[in-house]
C-alpha positions as CSV (number, residue, x, y, z in Angstrom):
1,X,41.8,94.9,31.3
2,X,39.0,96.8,29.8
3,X,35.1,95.8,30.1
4,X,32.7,96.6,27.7
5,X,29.1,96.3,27.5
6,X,27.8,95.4,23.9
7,X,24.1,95.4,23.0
8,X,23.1,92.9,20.5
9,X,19.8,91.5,19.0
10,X,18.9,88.1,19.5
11,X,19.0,87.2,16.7
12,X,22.8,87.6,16.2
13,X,23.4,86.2,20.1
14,X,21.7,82.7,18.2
15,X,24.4,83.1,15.4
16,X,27.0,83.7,18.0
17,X,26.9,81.3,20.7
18,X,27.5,77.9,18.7
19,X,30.8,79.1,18.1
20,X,31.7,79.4,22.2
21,X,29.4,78.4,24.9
22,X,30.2,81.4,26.5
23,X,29.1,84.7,24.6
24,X,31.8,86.8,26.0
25,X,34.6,84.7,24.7
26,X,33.3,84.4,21.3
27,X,33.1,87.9,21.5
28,X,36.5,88.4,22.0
29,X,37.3,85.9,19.7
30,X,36.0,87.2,16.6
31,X,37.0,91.3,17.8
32,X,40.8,89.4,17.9
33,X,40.2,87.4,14.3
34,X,38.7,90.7,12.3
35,X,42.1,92.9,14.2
36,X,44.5,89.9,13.0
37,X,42.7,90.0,9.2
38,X,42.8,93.9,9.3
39,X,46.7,93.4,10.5
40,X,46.4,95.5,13.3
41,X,47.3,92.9,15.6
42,X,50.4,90.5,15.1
43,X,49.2,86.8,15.2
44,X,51.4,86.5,18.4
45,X,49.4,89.3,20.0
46,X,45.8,87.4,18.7
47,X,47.4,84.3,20.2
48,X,48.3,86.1,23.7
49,X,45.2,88.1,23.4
50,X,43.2,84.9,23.2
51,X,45.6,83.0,25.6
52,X,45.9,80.5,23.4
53,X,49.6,79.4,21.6
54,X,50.5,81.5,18.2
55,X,50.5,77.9,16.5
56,X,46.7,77.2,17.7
57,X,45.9,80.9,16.6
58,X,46.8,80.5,13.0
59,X,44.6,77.4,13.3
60,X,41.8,79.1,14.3
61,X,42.2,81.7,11.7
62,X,42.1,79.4,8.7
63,X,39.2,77.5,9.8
64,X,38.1,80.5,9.8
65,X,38.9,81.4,6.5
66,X,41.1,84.3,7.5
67,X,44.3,83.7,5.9
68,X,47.7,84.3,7.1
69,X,49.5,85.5,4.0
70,X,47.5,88.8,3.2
71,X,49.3,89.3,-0.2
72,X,48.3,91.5,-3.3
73,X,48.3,89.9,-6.7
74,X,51.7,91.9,-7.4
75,X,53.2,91.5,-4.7
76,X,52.3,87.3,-5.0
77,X,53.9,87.8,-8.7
78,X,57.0,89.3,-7.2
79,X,57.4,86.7,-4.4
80,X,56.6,84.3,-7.4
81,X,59.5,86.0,-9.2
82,X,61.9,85.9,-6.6
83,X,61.3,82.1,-5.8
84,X,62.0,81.2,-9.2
85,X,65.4,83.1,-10.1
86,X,66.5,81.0,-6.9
């Protein structure tokens, strides 16, 4: 595992640290949600990466408003589509 040393004003530590008592883990957890919402992490890999269980990942996510469907609206219309011809 890497370590890396993140300067950060504070200002933003304030923000930060009601989310986790400990700075470091909030850290990690928002570097894991914003690589998850980017998709360049599978929510299995956030969950592991967070050592926590996929199902308490996607959780996490929505309360944090990152969603896990990451659809565009023609893509949704097809799915839409699909779902009724069935």
């Amino acid at each position: 595992m890497s370590h890396v040393s993140v300067e950060l004003d504070d200002e933003l530590v304030e923000v930060i640290r009601p989310l986790n008592p400990s700075l470091s883990e909030a850290a990690r957890e928002l570097m894991v949600l914003e690589l998850y919402r980017r998709s360049s992490v599978s929510a299995g890999k956030a969950a592991e990466s967070l050592h926590i269980t996929k199902p308490e990942f996607l959780q996490l996510a929505a309360q944090c408003g990152v969603p896990y469907f990451s659809l565009t609206v023609e893509e949704w219309e097809a799915e839409r589509h699909r779902s009724e011809q069935l």
